[in-house]
C-alpha positions in Angstrom: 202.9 92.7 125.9 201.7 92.3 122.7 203.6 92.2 119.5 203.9 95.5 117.2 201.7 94.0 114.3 198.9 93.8 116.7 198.9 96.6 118.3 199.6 98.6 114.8 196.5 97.0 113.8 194.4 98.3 116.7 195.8 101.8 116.7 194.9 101.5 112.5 191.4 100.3 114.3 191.2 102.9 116.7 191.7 106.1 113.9 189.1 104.2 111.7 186.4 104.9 114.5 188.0 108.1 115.2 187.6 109.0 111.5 184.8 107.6 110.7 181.1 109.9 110.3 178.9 107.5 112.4 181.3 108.3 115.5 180.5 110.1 118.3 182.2 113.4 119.8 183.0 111.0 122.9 183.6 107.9 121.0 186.3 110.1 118.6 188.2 111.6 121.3 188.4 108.2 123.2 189.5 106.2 120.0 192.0 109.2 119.7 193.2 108.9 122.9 193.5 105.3 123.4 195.7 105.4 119.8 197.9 108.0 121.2 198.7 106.3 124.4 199.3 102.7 122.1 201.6 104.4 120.1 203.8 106.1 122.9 203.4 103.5 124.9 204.8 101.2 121.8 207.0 103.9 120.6 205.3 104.5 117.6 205.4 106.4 114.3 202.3 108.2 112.5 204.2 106.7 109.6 204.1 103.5 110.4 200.3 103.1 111.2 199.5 104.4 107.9 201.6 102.1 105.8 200.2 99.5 107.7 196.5 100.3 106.7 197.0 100.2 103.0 195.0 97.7 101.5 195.8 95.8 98.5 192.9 96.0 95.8 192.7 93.8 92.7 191.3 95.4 89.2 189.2 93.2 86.9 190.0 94.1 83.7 188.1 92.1 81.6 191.0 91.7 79.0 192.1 88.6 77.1 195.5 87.7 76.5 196.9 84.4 75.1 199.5 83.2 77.8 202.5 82.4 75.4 202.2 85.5 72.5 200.6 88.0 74.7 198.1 88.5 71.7 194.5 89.2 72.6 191.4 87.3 70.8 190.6 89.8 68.3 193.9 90.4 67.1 194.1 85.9 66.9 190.7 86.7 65.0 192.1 89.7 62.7 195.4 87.1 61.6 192.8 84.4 60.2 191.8 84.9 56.4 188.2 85.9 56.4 185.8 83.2 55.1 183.1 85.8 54.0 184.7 86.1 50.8 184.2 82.3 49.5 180.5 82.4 50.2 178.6 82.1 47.9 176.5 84.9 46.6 172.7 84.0 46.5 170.8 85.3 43.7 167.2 85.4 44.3 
């Protein structure tokens, strides 16, 4: 007997291939098939196969933050006093 994360994970398997646009006629009604007799067999829920075929995803955001002020570089930037205005002026 195997234990219900498995066989939620093959039934997850077995509607992939069912669902999937490289699939047979044959090869979708057999992955259906096999996925309804796992999930009676295991008693089951639709429910239950979906939640456990969410993936996680992470997002790259490509944002700065400075870990103890939550302040960003540019606003660390904006805070210091500009140095442009004690250059001096050339005046060829």
């Amino acid at each position: 007997m195997m234990d219900k994360q498995k066989v939620l994970s093959k039934v997850a398997k077995l509607m992939a291939l069912a669902k999937s646009n490289g699939a047979s006629t044959n090869e979708v009604e057999t992955a259906l098939r096999q996925a309804r007799n796992l999930m009676k067999r295991y008693n089951l829920e639709h429910i239950e196969v979906e939640a456990h075929s969410v993936d996680e995803v992470s997002v790259v955001t490509n944002t700065r933050r400075h870990l103890k002020t939550g302040c960003t570089r540019w606003q660390q930037l904006a805070q210091k006093p500009s140095t442009a205005a004690t250059l001096p002026i050339s005046t060829r």
